[in-house]
Short mmCIF file of the C-alpha atoms (twelve columns), coordinates in Angstrom:
data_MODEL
# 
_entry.id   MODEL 
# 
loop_
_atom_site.group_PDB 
_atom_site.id 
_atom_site.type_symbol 
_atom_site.label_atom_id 
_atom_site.label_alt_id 
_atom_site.label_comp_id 
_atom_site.label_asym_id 
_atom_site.label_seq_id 
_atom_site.Cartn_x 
_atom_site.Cartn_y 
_atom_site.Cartn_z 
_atom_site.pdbx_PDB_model_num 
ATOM 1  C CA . UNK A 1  0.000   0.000  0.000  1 
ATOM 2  C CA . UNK A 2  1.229   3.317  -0.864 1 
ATOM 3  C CA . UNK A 3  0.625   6.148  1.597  1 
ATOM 4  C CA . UNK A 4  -0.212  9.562  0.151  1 
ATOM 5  C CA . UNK A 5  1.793   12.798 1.466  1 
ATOM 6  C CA . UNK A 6  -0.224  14.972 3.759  1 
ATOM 7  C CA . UNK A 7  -0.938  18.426 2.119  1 
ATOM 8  C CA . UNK A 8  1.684   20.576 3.287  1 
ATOM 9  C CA . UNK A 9  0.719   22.985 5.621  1 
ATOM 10 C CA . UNK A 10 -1.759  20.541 7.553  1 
ATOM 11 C CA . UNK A 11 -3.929  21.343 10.203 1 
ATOM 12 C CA . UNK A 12 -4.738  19.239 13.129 1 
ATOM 13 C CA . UNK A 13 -6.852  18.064 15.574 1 
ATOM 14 C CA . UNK A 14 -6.957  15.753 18.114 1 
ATOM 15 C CA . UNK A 15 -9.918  14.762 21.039 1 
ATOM 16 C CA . UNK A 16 -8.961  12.890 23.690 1 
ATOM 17 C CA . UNK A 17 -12.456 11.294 24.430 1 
ATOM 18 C CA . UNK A 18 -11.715 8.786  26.728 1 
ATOM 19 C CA . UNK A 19 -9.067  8.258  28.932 1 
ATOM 20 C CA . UNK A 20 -8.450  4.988  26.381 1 
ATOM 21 C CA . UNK A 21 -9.387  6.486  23.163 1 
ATOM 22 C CA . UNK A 22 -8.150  9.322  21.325 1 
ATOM 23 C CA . UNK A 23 -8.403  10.830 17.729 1 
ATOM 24 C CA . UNK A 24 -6.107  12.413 15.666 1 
ATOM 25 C CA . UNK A 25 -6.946  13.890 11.995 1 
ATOM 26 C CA . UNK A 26 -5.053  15.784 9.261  1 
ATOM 27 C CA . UNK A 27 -6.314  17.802 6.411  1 
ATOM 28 C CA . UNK A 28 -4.971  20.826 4.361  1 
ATOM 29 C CA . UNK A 29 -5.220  23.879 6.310  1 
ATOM 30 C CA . UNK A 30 -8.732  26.047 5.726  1 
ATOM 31 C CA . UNK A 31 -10.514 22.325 5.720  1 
ATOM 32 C CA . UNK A 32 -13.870 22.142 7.462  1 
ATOM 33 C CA . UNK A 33 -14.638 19.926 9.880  1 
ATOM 34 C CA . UNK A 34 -17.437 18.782 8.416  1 
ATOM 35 C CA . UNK A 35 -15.669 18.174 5.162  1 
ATOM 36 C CA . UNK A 36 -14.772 14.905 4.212  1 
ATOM 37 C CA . UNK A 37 -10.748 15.729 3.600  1 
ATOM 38 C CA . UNK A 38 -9.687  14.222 6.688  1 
ATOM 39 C CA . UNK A 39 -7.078  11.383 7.445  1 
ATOM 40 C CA . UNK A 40 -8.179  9.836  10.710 1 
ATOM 41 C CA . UNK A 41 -6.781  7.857  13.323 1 
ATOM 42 C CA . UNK A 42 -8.257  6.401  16.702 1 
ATOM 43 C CA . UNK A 43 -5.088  5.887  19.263 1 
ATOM 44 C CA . UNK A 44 -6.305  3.069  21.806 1 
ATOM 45 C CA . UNK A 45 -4.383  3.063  25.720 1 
ATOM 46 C CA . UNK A 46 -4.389  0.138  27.176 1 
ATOM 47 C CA . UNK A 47 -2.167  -0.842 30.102 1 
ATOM 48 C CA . UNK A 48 1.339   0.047  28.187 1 
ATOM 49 C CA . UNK A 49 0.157   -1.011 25.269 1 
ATOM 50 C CA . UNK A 50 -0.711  1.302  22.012 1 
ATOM 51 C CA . UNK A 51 -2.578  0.750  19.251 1 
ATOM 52 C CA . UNK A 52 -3.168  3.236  15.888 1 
ATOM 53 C CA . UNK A 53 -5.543  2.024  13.592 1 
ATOM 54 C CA . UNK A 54 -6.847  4.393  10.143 1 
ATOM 55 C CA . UNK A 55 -10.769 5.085  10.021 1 
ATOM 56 C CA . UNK A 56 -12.134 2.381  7.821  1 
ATOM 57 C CA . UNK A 57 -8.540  1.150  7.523  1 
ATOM 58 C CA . UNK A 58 -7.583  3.794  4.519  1 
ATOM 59 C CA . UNK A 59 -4.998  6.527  5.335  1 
ATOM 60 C CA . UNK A 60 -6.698  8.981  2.317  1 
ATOM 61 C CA . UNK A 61 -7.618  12.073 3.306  1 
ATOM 62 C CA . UNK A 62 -11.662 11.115 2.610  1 
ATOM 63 C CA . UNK A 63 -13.490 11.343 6.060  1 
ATOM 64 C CA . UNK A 64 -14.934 14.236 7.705  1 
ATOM 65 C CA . UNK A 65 -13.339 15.092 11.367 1 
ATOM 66 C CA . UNK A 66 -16.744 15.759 13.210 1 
ATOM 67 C CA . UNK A 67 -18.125 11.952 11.916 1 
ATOM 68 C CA . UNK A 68 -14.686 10.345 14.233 1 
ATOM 69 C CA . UNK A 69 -16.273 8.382  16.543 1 
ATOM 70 C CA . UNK A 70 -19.000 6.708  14.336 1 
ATOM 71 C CA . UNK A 71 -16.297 5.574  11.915 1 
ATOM 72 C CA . UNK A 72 -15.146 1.822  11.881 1 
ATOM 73 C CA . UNK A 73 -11.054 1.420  12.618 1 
ATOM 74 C CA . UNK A 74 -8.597  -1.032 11.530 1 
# 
């Protein structure tokens, strides 16, 4: 699988939602969050263990930020 570049500048955002779960997304600067130009990722804590998994296990910039925590991870 080839990974595509973020746009350069990026912007970011990340919710820590959980003292286990937290998201972090990407998208070109001036993106909405409501737009669906957002690479997502859920970061799972458990014990010492970490786990980063891509919404709906693509790393394309295709998801919108504020739809996060109804996406599927893998």
């Amino acid at each position: 699988m080839r990974l595509r570049a973020p746009p350069s500048p990026v912007r970011l955002e990340y919710d820590q939602s959980s003292d286990t779960i937290a998201y972090l997304g990407t998208a070109a600067v001036g993106s909405k969050t409501d737009e669906a130009s957002w690479r997502i990722k859920r970061i799972t804590f458990a014990g010492d263990d970490v786990t980063i998994e891509f919404a709906e296990t693509t790393a394309g910039f295709v998801h919108k930020w504020t739809e996060r925590a109804s996406l599927s991870y893998g």
